[in-house]
N, C-alpha and C positions, 0 to 999 in steps of 0.2 A: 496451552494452545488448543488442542481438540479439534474437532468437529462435528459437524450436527445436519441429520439430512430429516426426508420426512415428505408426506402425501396426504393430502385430505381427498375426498372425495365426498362429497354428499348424496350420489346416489349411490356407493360401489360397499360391499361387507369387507371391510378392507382386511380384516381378520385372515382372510382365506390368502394373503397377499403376504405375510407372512416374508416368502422365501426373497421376494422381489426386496421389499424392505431392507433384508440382510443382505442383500447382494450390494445393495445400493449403500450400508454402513460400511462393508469392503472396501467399500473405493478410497477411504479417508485411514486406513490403516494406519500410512505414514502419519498425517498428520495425531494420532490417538494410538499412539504404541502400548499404555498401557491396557487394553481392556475396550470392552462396547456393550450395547447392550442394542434390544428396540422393546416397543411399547405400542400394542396397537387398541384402540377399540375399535367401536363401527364405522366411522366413518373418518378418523383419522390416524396416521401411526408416525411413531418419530423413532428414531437412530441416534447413537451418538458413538463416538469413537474418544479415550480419555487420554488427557496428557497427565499426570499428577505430578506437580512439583510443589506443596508444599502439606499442610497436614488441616484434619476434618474434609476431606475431599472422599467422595463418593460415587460409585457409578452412576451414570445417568442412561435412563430420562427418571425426574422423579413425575410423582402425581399424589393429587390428593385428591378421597374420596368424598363429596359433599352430598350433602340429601338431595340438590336438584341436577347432579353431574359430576364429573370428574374434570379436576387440572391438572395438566400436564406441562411439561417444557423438557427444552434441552438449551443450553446454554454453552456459549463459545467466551473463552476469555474469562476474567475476575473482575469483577468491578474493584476499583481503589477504593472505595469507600464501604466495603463489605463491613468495617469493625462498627460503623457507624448505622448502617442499616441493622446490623443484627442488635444493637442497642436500643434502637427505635422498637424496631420489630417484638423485642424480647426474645427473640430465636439465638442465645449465646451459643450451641453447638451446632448451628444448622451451617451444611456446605452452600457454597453460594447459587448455585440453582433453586433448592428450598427456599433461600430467599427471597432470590428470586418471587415464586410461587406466592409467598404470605406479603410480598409487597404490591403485587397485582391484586389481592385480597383486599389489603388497605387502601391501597390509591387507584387502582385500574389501569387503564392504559398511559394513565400519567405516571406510573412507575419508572418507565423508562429517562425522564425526567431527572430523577433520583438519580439514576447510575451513575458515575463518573469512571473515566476508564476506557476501555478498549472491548466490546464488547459485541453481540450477536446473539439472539436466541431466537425461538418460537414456541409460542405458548398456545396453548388448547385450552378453551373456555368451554367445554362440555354442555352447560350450563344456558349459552344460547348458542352456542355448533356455531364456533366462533376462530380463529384462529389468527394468531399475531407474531409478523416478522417484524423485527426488531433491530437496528442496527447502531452503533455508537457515534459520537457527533462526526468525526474525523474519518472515518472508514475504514478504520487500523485492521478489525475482525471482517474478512468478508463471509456474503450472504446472497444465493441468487434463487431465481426460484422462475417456474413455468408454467403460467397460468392457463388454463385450459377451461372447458365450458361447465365442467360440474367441479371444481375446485381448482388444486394446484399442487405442484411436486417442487421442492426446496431441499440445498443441501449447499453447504461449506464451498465446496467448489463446481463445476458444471460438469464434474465428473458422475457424482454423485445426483443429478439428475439426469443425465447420458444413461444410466444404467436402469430406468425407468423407463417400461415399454412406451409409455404415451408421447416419451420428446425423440423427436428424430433430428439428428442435428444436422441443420444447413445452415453455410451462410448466407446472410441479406445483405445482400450488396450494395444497400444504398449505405451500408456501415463501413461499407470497404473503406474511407478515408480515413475510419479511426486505428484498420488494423494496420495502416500501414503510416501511421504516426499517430499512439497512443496518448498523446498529450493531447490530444484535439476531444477527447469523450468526454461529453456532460454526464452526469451522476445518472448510475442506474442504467447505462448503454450496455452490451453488447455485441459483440459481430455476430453473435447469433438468431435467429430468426426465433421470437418467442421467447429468447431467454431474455430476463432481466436480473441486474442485481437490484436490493432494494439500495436505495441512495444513503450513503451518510443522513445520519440526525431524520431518518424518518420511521415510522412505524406502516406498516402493508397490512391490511385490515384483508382478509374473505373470510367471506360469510353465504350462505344461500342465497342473499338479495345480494350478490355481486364484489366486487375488489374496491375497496379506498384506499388512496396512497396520502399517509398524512405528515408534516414538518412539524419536528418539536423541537427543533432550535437552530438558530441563527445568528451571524454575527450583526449589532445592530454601532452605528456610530454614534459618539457621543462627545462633546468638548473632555480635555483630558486636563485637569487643573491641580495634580502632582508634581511637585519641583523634579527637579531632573534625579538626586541625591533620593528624596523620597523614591520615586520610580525606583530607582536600581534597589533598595532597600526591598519592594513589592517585588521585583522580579526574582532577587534571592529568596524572599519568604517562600513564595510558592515553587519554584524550581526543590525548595529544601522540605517541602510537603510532598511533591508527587514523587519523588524520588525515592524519601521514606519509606513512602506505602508501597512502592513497584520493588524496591530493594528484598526480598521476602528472607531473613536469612533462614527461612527453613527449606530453603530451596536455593543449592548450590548455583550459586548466580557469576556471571561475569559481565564484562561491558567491552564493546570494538572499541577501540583505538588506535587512533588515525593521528594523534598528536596537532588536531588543531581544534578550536575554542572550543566548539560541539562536543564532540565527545570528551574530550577532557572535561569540561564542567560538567558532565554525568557521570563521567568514573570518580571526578575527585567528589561527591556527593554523594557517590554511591561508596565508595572507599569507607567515608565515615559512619555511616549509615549502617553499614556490614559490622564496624568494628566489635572486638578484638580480629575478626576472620577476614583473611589476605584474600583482598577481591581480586580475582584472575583477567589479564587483559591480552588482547588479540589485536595485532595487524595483520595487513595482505600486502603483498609484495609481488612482481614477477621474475623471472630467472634472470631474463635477460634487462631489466633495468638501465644497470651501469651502462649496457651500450647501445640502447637503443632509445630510454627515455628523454622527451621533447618537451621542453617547458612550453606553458600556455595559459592564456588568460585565467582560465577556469583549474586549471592544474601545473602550478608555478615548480613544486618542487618534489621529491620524494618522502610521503608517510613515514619511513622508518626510521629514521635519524629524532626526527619531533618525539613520533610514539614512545621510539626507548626512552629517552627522554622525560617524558611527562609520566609514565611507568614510574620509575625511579624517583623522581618525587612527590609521587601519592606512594609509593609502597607498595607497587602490586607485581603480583608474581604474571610478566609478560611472556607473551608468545607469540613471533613475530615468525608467520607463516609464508613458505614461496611455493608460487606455481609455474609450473610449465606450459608450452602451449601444447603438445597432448593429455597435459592432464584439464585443461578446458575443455579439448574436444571431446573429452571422454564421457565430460559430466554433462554436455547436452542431453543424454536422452532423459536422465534424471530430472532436467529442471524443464524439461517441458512437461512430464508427466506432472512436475509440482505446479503447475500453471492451470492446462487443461485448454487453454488461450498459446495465442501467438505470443512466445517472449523476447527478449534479451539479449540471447546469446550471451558473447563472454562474460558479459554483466550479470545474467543471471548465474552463470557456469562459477566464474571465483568465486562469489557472495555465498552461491550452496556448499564450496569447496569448505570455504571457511568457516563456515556454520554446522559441517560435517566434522570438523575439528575442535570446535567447541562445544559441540554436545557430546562429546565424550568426556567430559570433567565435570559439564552445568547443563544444568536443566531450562534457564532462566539465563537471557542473554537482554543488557539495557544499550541503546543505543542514541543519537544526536540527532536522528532526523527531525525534520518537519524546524529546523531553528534557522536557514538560510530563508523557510519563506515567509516564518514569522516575525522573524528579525530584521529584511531585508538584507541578507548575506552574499549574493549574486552580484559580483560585477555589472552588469546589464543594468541591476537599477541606479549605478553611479554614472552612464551616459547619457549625456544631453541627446543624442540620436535618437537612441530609443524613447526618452519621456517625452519628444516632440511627434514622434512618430505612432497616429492615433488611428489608421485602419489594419489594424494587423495585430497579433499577440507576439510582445515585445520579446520572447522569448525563440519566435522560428528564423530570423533574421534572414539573410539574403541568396542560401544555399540551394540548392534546387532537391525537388520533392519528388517519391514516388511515384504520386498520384498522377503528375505531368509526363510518367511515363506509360501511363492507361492507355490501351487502343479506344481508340477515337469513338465508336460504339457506346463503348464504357464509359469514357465521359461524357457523351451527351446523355445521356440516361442517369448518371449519379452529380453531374457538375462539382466537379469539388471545388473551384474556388468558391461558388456561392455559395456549398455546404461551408466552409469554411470561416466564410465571412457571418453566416447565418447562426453558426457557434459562437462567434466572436461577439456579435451585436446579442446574444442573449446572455454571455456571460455579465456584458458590460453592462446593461441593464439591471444584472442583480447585484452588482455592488452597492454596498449599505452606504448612504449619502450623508453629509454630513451639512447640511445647511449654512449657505453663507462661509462654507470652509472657503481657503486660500487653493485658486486653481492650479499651481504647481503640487499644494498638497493632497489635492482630489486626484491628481494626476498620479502621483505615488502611491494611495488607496488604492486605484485602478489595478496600476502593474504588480501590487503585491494580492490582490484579489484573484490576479489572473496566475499569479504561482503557486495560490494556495486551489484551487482546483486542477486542472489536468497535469501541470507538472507535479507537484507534490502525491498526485494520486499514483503515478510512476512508481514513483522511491516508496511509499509507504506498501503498495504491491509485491514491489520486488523483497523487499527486507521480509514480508507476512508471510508469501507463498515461499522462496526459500527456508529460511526459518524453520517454516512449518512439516516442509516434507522430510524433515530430520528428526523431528520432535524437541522442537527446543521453542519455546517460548519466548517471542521478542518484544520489547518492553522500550516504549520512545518516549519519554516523560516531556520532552517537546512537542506533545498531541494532547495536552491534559487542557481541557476547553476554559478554564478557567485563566490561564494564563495567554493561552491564542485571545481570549475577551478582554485581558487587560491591553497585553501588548498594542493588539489593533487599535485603537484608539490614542496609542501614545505618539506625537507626534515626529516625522521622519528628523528634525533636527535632533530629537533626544535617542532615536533609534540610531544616528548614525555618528554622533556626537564624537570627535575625536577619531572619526574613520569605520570601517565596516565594522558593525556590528559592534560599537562603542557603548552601547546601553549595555547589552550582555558583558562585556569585559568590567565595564565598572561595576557589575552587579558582583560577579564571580573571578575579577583578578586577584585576591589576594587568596584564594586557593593554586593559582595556576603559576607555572612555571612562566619566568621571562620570555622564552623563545614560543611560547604560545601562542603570547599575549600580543608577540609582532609580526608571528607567522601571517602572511593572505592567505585568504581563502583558496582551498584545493578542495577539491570535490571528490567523490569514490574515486579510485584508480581504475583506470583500463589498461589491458596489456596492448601496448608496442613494441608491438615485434612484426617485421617482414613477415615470417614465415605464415601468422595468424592469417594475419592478412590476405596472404595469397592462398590460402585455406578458404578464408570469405569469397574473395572475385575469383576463385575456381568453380566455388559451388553455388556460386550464383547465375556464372554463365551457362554451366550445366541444366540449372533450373531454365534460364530464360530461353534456350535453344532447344529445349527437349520435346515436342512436340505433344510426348506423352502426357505433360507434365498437368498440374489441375492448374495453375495459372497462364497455362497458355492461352486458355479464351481472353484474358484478363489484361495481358499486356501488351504493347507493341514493340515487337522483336527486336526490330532496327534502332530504336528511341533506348532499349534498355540496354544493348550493345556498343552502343555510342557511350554511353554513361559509364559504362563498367569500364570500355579503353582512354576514356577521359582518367579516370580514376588509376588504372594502373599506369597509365603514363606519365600519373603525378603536375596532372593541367588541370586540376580543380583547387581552387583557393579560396573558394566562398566559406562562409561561417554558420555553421551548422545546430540546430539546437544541441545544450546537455555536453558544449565543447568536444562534439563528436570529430573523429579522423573522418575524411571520406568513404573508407573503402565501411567506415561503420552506416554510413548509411543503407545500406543494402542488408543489416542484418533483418529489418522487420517485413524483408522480401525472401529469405533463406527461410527465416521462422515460419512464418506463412504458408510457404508447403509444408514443413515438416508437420504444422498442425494439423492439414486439410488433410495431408496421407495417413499422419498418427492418428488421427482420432475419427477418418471416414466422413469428414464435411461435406455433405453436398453444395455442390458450386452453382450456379448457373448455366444453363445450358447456352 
């Protein structure tokens, strides 16, 4: 896991800056429990905070000294293919930063190219006072940074530039629509003023003549001329390659398990993978389950019956964990500090509980994401409604939004429908085309284009910052670019072939248990429970009537009070992104202050 912060400056002796730097490596402690370091010269200095889970791992930042300069890096994450660069390289004992380091030697900024994996760094070219953020194609590692007029200040999360006298943090309100539905951010956004993350699959160039933001990969479309038989033979070979290499057995690993297709075919890959050594597996549950849980589109049945289940015939030694609803409330302050951003809530709260429970055995924890939107896994993409309905992202369906609860002020100054629409139309614009394709299946291109940016940047957020504020290393062999490159391309009848997610079950059914293979689709669990609930629309009404509150310029009082007794009188029935309950819609309005007050956001006046 790790982290990695960091400043350049081209006119500042950054040497004397020293303590700033260290303050600024503190911030990431959780995520880098074991160890840190920093590394300054003149005009630039980098931090890193270390997770170590397996072996030749060494403190960072490394650097090399060369006749015309020094380079430097710090690196987040391992590339999967370290055994293969260090063969290229000739570097057999070098930890993967060093690699790093001598494959920017060899290739330059096309090194990042080479990487495969989950990854993050930035590099110092001494050589021409040069400096390079770096991020992996999917955006599994994040990376944000704050550009200013003699350089920039960069770090793991926006704490880590927070802690940097030059960033003062407010937010920019014309970003309000993304904090209060997340899935609406293009790559590389913030609700921050000034801050940016770098985007997936780019490399962030400063230098004294100014900032380049450049793409070094993309998904491109192509005719797919694979029998269906072949495909699933392709989709096993490479699920049983990334898996491989993320499996580390020198690094006590486990895998979630939720006993449906996802992550069973990464435990049962990773099971073998480990062998002789019992790969350890985890579910989540809540207290109140048996009398409160509600089947639903997106969540038909209960995890824990499958999970044991699929446990038992891989062989792995399971751990099927329950929470209470104070012990979510409790682990909010944690998972907002793991954020630094407005989260989650309960979603974030169970996810850290449970990852709090399994880094006490592993270091190293693999997981299923990212196969519902490579696979088309989502209900939503098997309705004619949605594939016919083409101004709007198929995913917000017909529930009512935050942002409609804005004082009047505020939207005419931010408009979110047309911010909205204006997301929509540039997303749609970047899907890779396929000439002459069949308009039903450009149409399913579309909507799965559209779940692999803002929704899937959700889930791969939540699972990283979790994760990460525990120290345990999370690992989604469903993000390895080489199989998101095959799948896209393979046409929606061979992905759905025999029902959802029929490609992957033909690829991986004869590892998997029967009740798997016919379970639907369930998605994370959320706790239902009344009491939560009223936890929520208590502390929301609080928020929206408090005069003192920092969103009180923001919203209109009457509009959000209406909403909140619509919702506790159980008269809202519309359909929600993410199969959310009503009273969940109000968590990205509860998170919201807790951000602005936790972390001293300036609002607008």
């Amino acid at each position: 896991m790790s982290g990695l912060v960091g400043c350049v400056d081209f006119t500042a002796d950054l040497p004397e800056q020293r303590e700033v730097l260290t303050a600024m490596t503190e911030t990431l402690r959780d995520r880098g429990p074991d160890g840190g370091g920093v590394w300054l010269s003149k005009n630039v200095g980098l931090g890193h905070r270390a997770l170590f889970t397996g072996a030749r791992e060494q403190p960072q930042p490394v650097h090399l000294a060369l006749p015309r300069g020094e380079l430097a890096a710090v690196l987040t994450g391992t590339p999967d293919n370290l055994a293969e660069l260090r063969a290229v390289l000739d570097r057999p004992t070098d930890a993967a930063a060093e690699v790093l380091l001598h494959a920017y030697l060899r290739w330059g900024t096309s090194c990042v190219e080479r990487l495969h994996g989950a990854f993050a760094f930035a590099l110092w070219d001494g050589r021409v006072s040069t400096l390079l953020l770096a991020r992996d194609r999917m955006g599994v590692k994040p990376l944000y940074y704050h550009p200013h007029g003699t350089g920039a200040v960069f770090a793991s999360q926006p704490a880590g530039v927070m802690a940097h006298p030059r960033f003062e943090a407010g937010l920019d309100l014309a970003k309000l629509p993304i904090v209060l539905q997340p899935r609406l951010a293009l790559p590389g956004e913030t609700p921050l003023k000034d801050l940016h993350e770098v985007p997936p699959a780019h490399v962030v160039r400063i230098s004294p003549e100014g900032r380049t933001v450049q793409r070094y990969w993309r998904l491109t479309s192509a005719p797919h001329e694979d029998t269906f038989d072949k495909t699933a033979r392709r989709v096993r070979e490479l699920l049983e390659d990334v898996v491989a290499r993320q499996a580390d057995p020198a690094a006590p690993t486990g895998a979630m398990l939720s006993g449906g297709l996802d992550s069973t075919s990464v435990a049962a890959l990773a099971a073998r993978s480990l062998s002789p050594t019992r790969l350890r597996t985890f579910c989540v549950g809540f207290d109140g389950d048996g009398e409160h849980f509600a089947a639903s589109d997106l969540r038909p049945d209960l995890d824990a019956p499958y999970a044991a289940e699929a446990a038992a015939h891989l062989g792995a030694e399971h751990t099927e964990l329950t929470f209470t609803v104070p012990d979510l409330l409790a682990a909010f302050p944690a998972t907002r500090k793991a954020r630094d951003l407005p989260g989650w809530g309960q979603f974030d709260a169970s996810m850290r509980l449970l990852f709090e429970r399994v880094a006490a055995t592993c270091r190293v924890v693999m997981t299923g994401e990212a196969a519902d939107e490579v696979f088309g896994g989502y209900p939503y993409y098997f309705r004619p409604d949605v594939r016919a309905k083409r101004d709007g992202f198929p995913w917000m369906f017909d529930g009512p939004k935050l942002v409609d609860q804005l004082a009047p002020d505020v939207t005419a100054e931010i408009t979110p429908g047309e911010d909205e629409r204006a997301r929509y139309e540039t997303l749609l614009a970047e899907v890779p085309r396929l000439p002459g394709e069949d308009p039903a299946e450009a149409r399913i291109r579309e909507l799965l284009y559209f779940g692999m940016c803002g929704p899937l940047t959700v889930v791969l957020d939540r699972k990283e910052r979790m994760s990460a504020s525990v120290g345990l290393d999370v690992r989604m062999p469903f993000c390895d670019h080489r199989l998101v490159e095959y799948v896209w391309n393979v046409p929606w009848a061979m992905k759905s072939a025999g029902g959802v997610k029929g490609l992957l079950k033909a690829a991986m059914g004869d590892l998997l248990p029967p009740a798997v293979l016919r379970r639907a689709k369930s998605a994370y669990p959320h706790v239902q429970n009344p009491a939560y609930e009223e936890a929520l629309l208590t502390e929301a009404a609080w928020i929206v009537n408090d005069p003192g509150s920092p969103l009180a310029p923001l919203f209109d009082t009457a509009r959000m009070n209406a909403l909140i007794g619509r919702i506790r009188a159980g008269r809202m029935a519309a359909e929600l992104p993410g199969g959310a309950t009503p009273a969940a819609l109000l968590i990205q309005l509860v998170e919201m202050h807790h951000w602005i007050e936790g972390n001293r956001i300036r609002t607008p006046a």
